[in-house]
N, C-alpha and C positions, 0 to 999 in steps of 0.2 A: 618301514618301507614295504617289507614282504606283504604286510595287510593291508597297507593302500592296494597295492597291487591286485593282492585277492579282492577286494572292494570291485576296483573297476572291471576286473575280468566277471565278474559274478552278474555287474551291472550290465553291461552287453550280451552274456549268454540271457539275461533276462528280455533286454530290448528284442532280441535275436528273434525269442520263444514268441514274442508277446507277436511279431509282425509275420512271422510264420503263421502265427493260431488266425490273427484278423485277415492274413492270407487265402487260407483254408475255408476261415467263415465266408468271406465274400465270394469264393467260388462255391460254394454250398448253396448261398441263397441263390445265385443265379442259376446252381441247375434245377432251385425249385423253382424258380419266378419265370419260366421260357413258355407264359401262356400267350398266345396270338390271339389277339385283339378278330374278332369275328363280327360283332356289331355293338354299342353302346351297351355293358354290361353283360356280355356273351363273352366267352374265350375259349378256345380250345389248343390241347398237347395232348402228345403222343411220348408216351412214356415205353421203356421196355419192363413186361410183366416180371416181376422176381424170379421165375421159374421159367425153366425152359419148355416151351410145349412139344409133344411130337409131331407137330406138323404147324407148317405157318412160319411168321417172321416173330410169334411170341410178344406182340405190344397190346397196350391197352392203348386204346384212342379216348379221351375223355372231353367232354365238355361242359365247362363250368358256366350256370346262369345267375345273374341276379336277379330274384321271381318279381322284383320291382319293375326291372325290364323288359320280361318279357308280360303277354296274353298268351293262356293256354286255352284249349280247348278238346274236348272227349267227344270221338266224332266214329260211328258206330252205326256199320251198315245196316240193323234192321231198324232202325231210325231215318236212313233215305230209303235208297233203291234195291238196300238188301243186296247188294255187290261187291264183294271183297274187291282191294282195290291196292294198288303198291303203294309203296309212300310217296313215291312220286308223285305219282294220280293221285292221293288224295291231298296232297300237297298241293299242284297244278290246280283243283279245284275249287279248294279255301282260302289260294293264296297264305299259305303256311311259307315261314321259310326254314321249318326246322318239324322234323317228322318221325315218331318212332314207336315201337310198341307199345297196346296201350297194356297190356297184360296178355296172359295164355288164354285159347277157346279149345273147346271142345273139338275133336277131329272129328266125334261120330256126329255132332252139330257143330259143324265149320264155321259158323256166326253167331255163334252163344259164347260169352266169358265163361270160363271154367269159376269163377266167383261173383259175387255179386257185383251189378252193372247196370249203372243208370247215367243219362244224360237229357236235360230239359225238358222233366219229366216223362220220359220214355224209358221204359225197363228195357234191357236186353237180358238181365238172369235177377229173379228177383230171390231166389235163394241166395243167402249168406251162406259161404266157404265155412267152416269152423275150425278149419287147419290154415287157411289165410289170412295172416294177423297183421299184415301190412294193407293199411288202405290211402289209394292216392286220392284224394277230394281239389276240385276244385267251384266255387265260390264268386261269382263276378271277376270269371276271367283269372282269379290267382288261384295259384297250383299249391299245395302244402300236401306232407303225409305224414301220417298218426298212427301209431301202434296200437291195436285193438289190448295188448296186454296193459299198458299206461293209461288208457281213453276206451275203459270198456260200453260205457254207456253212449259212446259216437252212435248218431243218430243219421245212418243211413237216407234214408226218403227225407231228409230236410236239406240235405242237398244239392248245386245246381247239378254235379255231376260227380260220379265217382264209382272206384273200381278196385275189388282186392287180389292182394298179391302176396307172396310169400316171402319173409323179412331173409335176409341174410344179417343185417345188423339188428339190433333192436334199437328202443328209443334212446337207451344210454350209449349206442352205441359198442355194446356187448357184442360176441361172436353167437353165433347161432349154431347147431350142432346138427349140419345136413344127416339128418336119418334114413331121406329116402331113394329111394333107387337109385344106385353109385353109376353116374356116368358123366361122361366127359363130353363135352359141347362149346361150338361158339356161345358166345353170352353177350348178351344184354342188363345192364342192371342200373336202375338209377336211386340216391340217396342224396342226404341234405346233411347242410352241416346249423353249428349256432348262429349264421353268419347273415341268415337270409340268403343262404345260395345252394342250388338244385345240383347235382353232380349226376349228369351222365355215362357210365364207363359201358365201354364196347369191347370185347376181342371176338376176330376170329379164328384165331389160334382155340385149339378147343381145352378146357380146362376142367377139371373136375367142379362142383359147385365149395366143396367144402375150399378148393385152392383160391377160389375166390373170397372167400369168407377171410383169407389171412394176407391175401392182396391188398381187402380194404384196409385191414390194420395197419398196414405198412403203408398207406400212403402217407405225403407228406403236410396234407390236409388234414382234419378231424373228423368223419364224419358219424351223423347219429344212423336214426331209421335211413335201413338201404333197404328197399325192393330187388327182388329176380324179376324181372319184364317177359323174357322169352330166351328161346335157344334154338341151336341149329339154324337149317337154313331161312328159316322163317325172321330171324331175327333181322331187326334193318332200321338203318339211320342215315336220314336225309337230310342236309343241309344245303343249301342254299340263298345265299348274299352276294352281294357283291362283292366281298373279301374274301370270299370262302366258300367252296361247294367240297360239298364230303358224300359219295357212297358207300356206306359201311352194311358190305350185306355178308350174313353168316352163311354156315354150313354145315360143321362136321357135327353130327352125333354118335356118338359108338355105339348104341345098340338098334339103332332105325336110319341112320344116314350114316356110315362111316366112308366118307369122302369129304376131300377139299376141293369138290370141284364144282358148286356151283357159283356161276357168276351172273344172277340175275334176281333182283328182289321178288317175293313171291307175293301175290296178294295176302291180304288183312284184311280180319272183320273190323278190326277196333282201332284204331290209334289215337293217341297224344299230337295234337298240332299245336304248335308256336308259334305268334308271331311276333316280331319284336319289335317294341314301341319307336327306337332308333336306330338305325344302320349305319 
């Protein structure tokens, strides 16, 4: 009798375990799945970054694309009027509904890519970076990026457009071991996963670069090749649908902006424009 007993007391501490555990699971996957529907294959969530930052509210803002969904395009002022332009303007003028760094430019040449930079056949740097190993390309409107370390032989100039950048992930998705000059910044950074989907992450909370490098590891996603885009105040992300308008404009740098106070997108020579095939 005492071991029936132990039997069924053993069986309910089990049943107990098991609706706890699938309790826990189901609240789990819902705090990863709380992505807002933006437009057919777009989503975006606002996550809080692992780390505390000294200034700001500390979240990453991210938007996740299906590159089926969208059309990108590399749109690059000395290819028009030679006018830096906010992402709004350049937004408002291509009818983009989604806008954001296309890479870093030169400050002492404020319309040159600090890496190599072409769209529809128009050079803007035709020098290759040799410390930028991330390159964004795109190809009839789809967007992809490729590690010059995995795809040494990518062939630049056969390109419809494309631009390089500096990996924080590599193609495996490895961390990368920021070596250079330690400072803390709002950020921009975009990466992909196996999935056919493009990942946008923003803060304006400023962060060290290598903090970001252990951000991506801990998301709840997988991703491989991540790009740096920009930082500081210059960095900026435009959205606009009809479901959703997002101003995401940086600021703080510690060693050349150490302020949280601008709130105004700055002009760009270069940006990345989307548009999405559904809304």
């Amino acid at each position: 009798m005492i071991g029936i007993n132990n039997y069924i007391k053993s069986f309910f501490i089990f049943l107990f375990l098991l609706l706890v555990n699938s309790s826990c699971n189901s609240q789990q996957n819902e705090s990863v799945n709380e992505w807002e529907r933006v437009a057919k294959g777009v989503f975006f969530m606002q996550v809080d970054a692992p780390k505390k930052s000294i200034l700001g509210d500390s979240k990453l803002s991210i938007i996740r694309l299906n590159k089926d969904s969208v059309e990108a395009y590399l749109k690059m002022a000395t290819a028009n009027d030679s006018v830096s332009k906010t992402v709004k303007e350049w937004a408002d003028t291509f009818d983009f509904q989604l806008t954001i760094n296309a890479g870093m430019y030169d400050l002492a040449k404020p319309l040159i890519s600090k890496g190599f930079m072409k769209s529809d056949n128009k050079l803007n740097n035709s020098q290759v970076n040799t410390s930028y190993n991330g390159i964004c390309y795109i190809q009839n409107q789809g967007i992809d990026l490729i590690d010059l370390m995995c795809e040494p032989n990518f062939q630049f100039m056969n390109q419809q457009a494309c631009f390089q950048g500096m990996r924080l992930l590599d193609c495996q998705g490895a961390e990368m071991d920021w070596k250079r000059k330690k400072q803390s910044c709002s950020m921009l950074v975009m990466g992909e996963d196996n999935k056919n989907q493009l990942y946008i992450i923003f803060t304006r909370s400023p962060y060290y670069h290598q903090d970001m490098v252990r951000f991506l590891k801990q998301m709840h996603f997988q991703l491989g090749l991540t790009m740096y885009l920009e930082g500081g105040p210059e960095t900026s992300v435009y959205l606009n649908t009809p479901h959703k308008k997002l101003d995401l404009i940086g600021s703080y740098v510690s060693n050349t902006y150490p302020t949280d106070k601008n709130d105004h997108f700055w002009p760009l020579p270069n940006v990345i424009g989307f548009k999405f095939k559904s809304l």
